[in-house]
C-alpha positions as CSV (number, residue, x, y, z in Angstrom):
1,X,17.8,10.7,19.2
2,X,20.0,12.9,16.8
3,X,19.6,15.8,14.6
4,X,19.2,14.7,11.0
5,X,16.7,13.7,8.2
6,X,17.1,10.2,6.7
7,X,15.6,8.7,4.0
8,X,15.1,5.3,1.9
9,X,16.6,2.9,2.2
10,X,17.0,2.2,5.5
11,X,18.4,-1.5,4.6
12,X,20.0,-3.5,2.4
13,X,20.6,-7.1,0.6
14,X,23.6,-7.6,2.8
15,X,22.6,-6.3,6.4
16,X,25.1,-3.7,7.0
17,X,25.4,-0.1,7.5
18,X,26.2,0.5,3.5
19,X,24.9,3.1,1.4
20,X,21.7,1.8,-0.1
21,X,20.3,3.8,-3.2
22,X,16.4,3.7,-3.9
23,X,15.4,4.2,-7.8
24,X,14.6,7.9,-6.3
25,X,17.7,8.6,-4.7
26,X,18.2,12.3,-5.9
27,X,14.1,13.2,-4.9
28,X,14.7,12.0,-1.6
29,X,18.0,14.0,-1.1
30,X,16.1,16.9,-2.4
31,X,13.1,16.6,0.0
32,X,15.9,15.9,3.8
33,X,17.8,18.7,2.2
34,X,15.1,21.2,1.8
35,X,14.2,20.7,5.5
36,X,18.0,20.4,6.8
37,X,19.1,23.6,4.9
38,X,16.4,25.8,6.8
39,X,17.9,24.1,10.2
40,X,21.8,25.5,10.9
41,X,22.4,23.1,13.9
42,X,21.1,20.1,11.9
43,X,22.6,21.1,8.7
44,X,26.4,21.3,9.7
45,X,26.4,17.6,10.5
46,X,27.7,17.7,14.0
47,X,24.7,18.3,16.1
48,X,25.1,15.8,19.0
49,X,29.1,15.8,19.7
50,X,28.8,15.4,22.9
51,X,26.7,12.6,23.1
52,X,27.7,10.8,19.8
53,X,31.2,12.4,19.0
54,X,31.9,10.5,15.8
55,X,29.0,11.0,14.6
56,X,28.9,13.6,11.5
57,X,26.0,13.6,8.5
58,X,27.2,15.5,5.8
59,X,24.7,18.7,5.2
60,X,22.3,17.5,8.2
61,X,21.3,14.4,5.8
62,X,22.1,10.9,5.4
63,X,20.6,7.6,3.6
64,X,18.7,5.4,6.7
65,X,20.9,2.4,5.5
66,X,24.4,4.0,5.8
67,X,23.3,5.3,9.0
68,X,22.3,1.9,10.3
69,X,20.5,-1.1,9.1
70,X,16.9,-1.3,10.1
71,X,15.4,-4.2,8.1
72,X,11.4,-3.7,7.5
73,X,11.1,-0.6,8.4
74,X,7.7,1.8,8.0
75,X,9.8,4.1,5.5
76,X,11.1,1.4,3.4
77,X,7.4,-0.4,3.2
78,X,5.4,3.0,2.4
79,X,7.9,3.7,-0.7
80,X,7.4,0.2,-2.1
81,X,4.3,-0.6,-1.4
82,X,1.9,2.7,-1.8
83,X,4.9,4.7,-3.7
84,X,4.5,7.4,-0.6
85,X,7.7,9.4,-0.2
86,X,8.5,9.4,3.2
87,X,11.8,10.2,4.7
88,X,12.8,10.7,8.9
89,X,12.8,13.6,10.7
90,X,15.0,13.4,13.8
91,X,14.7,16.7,16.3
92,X,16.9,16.4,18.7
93,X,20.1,14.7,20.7
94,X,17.7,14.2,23.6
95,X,15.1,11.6,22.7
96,X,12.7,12.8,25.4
97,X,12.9,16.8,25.8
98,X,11.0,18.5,28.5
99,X,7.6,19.7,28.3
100,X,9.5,23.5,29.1
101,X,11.7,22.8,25.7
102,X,9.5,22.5,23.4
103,X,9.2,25.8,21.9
104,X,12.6,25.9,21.3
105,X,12.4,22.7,18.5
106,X,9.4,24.6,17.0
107,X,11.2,27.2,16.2
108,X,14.3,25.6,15.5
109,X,11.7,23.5,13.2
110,X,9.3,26.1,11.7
111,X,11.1,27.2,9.1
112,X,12.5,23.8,7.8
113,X,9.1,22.2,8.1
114,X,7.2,25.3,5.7
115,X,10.4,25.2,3.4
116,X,9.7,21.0,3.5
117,X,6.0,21.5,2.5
118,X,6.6,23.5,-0.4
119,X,8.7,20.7,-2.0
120,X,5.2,19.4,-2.9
């Protein structure tokens, strides 16, 4: 798990973690940021130090590809195959929260996901 919104692509021609630019790069920076912005902890980059110290996405965002390289994935297929715009919604440093937790994400998450459905 982590704490950031990622979107197309999520892989490249060469195979590596390397910045890969869809024909709708700026859209799909629009849509992660209008969901990251309404999320402090997810928008200052940083959210899982302790678990992933090195890891930092810039504004809470970050292209699937540069992040790592997943080859044929469901995001990357939707967008080039039925045009859908989809990008990836990661809650939280713990994959598996308990059951006790949950209403913490939600409202961690409420505002970012009404701000995220008015982008359409």
């Amino acid at each position: 798990g982590s704490l950031v919104v990622n979107y197309p692509f999520d892989d490249d021609e060469q195979g590596i973690a390397i910045y890969s630019k869809s024909p709708d790069d700026s859209v799909f920076q629009q849509l992660a940021l209008s969901y990251s912005m309404e999320n402090t902890k997810m928008y200052q980059g940083s959210p899982c130090k302790d678990m992933y110290p090195t890891e930092y996405f810039p504004h809470g965002i970050t292209n699937g590809a540069q992040w790592y390289n997943v080859p044929g994935g469901m995001q990357d297929w939707n967008y080039l195959h039925t045009n859908c715009f989809e990008v990836t919604i990661e809650l939280g440093c713990v994959k598996y929260p308990k059951a006790e937790e949950l209403p913490k994400y939600w409202e961690q998450n409420r505002r970012s996901l009404l701000q995220f459905m008015k982008q359409v």
